[in-house]
VOPAGU-2260 file (C-alpha; in pm, 1 decimal, decimal comma):
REM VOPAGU-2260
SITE   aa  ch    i         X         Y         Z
SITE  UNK   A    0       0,0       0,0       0,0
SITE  UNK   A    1     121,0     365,2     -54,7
SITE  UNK   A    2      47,7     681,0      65,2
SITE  UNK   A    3      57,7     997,5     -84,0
SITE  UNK   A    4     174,2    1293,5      72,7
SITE  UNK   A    5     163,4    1640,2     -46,6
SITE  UNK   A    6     154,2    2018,5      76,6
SITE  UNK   A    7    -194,1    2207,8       0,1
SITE  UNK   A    8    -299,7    2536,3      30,9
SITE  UNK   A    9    -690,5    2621,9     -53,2
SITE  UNK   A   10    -946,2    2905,7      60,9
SITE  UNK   A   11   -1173,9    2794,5     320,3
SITE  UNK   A   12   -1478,4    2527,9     221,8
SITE  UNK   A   13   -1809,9    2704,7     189,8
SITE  UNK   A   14   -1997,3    2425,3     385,0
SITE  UNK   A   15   -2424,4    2429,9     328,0
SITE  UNK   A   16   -2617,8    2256,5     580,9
SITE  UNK   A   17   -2770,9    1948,1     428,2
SITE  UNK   A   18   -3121,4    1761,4     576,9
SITE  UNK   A   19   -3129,3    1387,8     510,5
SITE  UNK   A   20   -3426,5    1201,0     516,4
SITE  UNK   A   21   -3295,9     850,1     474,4
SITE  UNK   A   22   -3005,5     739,2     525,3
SITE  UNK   A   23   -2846,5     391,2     384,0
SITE  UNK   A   24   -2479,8     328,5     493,4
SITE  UNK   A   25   -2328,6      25,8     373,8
SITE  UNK   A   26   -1924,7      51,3     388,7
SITE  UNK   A   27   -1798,2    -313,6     589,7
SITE  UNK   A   28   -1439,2    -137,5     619,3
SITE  UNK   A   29   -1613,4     148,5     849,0
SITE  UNK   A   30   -1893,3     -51,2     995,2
SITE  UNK   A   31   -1694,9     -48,6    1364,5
SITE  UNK   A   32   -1578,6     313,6    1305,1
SITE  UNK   A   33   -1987,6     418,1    1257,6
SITE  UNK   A   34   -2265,2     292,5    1450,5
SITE  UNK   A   35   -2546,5     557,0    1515,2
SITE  UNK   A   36   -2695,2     839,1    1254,9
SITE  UNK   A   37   -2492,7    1125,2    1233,5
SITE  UNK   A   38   -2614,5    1425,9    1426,7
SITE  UNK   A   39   -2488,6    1623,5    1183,4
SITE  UNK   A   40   -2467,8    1652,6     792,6
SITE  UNK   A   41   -2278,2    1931,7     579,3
SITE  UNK   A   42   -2198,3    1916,6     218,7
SITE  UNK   A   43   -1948,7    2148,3      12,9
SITE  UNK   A   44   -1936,1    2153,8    -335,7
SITE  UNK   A   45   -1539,7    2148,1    -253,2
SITE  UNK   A   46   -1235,2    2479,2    -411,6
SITE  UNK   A   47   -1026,9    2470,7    -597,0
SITE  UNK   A   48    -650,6    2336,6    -489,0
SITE  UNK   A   49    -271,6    2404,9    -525,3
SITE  UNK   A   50     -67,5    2105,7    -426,0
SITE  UNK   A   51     312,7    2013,0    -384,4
SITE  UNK   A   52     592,3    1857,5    -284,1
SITE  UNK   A   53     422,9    1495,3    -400,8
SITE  UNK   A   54     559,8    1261,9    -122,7
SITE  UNK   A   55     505,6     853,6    -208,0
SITE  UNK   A   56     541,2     637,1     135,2
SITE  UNK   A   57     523,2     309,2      61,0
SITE  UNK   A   58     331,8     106,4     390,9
């Protein structure tokens, strides 16, 4: 397995409050990580990047 690493800089995340009204989760590697609904939800439709200094680690 590798990972990644790299240096980013970005303006801050415009984050909109989201209401769900059903929720399906079904993700085995998480399933210990998750166990109740979140009390929270927030979406961003993500900014733009700049990246560098592309580290690879291998694990």
């Amino acid at each position: 397995m590798a990972i990644n690493e790299v240096e980013i800089h970005h303006l801050e995340w415009p984050i909109s409050q989201i209401e769900v009204k059903k929720l399906e989760f079904n993700y085995p590697r998480f399933s210990k990580l998750i166990k109740e609904e979140p009390n929270i939800i927030q979406y961003s439709k993500g900014v733009k990047i700049i990246a560098w200094g592309k580290h690879n680690q291998r694990k």
